[in-house]
C-alpha positions in Angstrom: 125.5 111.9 79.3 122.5 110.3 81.3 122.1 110.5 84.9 120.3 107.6 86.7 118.7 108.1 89.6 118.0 105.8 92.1 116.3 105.0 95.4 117.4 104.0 98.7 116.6 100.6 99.4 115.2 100.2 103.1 118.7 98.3 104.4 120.2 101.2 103.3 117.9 103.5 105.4 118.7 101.1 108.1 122.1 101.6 108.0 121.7 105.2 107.5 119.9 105.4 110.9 121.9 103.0 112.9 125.3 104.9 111.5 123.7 108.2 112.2 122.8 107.4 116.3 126.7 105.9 115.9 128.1 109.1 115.1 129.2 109.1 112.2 129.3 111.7 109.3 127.6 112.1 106.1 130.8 111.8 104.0 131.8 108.3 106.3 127.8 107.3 105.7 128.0 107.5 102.2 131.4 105.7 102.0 130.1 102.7 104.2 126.7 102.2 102.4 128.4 103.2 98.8 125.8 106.4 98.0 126.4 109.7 96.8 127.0 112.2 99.5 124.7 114.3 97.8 121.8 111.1 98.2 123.0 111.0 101.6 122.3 114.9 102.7 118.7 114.7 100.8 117.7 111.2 102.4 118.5 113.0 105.8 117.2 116.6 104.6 113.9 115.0 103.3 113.0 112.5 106.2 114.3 113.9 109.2 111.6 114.3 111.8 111.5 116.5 115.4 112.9 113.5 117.0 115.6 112.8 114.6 116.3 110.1 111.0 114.3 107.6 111.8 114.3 104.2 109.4 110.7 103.0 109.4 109.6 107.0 109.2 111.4 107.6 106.3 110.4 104.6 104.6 107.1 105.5 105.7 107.7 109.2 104.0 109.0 107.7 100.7 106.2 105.6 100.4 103.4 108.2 100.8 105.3 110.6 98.4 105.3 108.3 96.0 101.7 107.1 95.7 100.7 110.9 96.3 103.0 111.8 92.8 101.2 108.9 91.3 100.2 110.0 87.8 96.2 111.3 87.5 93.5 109.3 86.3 92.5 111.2 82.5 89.0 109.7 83.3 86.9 111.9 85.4 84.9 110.5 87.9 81.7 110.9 85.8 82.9 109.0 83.3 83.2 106.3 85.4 80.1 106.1 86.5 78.6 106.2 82.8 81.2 103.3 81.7 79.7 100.9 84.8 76.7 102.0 84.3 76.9 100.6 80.2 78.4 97.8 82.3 75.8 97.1 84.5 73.4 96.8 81.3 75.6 94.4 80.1 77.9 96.0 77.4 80.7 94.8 76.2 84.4 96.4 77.7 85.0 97.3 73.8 81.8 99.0 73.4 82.6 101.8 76.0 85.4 103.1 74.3 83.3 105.5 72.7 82.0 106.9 76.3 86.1 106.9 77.0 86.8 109.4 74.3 84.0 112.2 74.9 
């Protein structure tokens, strides 16, 4: 059995914020917007701030964990330097590859 994950769209952070400040409960939340519970209780767990779930915050949080568990870069940052470098001198894209694999 596979699981698939998904994201909250920003509406949907929206409406979690404005149902929030309305009252309701996680349960009715997740009902009205048509999430897990479960999604529901992390979304508010993960991007509640001192002054409460707050839509353009927790968009704003989503965002930056996501670029920050961007994958790494294999090249190191000498590398790069060497590859513009041969660049520079006019080599070929193809003819680096070599410099890529040390």
């Amino acid at each position: 059995m596979t699981i698939i994950y998904q994201q909250l769209a920003y509406e949907q952070r929206c409406q979690i914020s404005a149902l929030k400040k309305s009252g309701c409960r996680q349960r009715e939340i997740e009902e009205i917007i048509s999430t897990s519970q479960s999604m529901v209780s992390r979304e508010l767990a993960r991007n509640t701030g001192e002054r409460g779930y707050r839509h353009r915050q927790a968009q704003g949080r989503t965002d930056r964990r996501r670029t920050e568990s961007a994958r790494a870069s294999r090249m190191t940052p000498k590398m790069i330097e060497v590859i513009k470098s041969k660049l520079r001198v006019e080599w070929r894209p193809e003819q680096t590859i070599p410099v890529r694999r040390v």
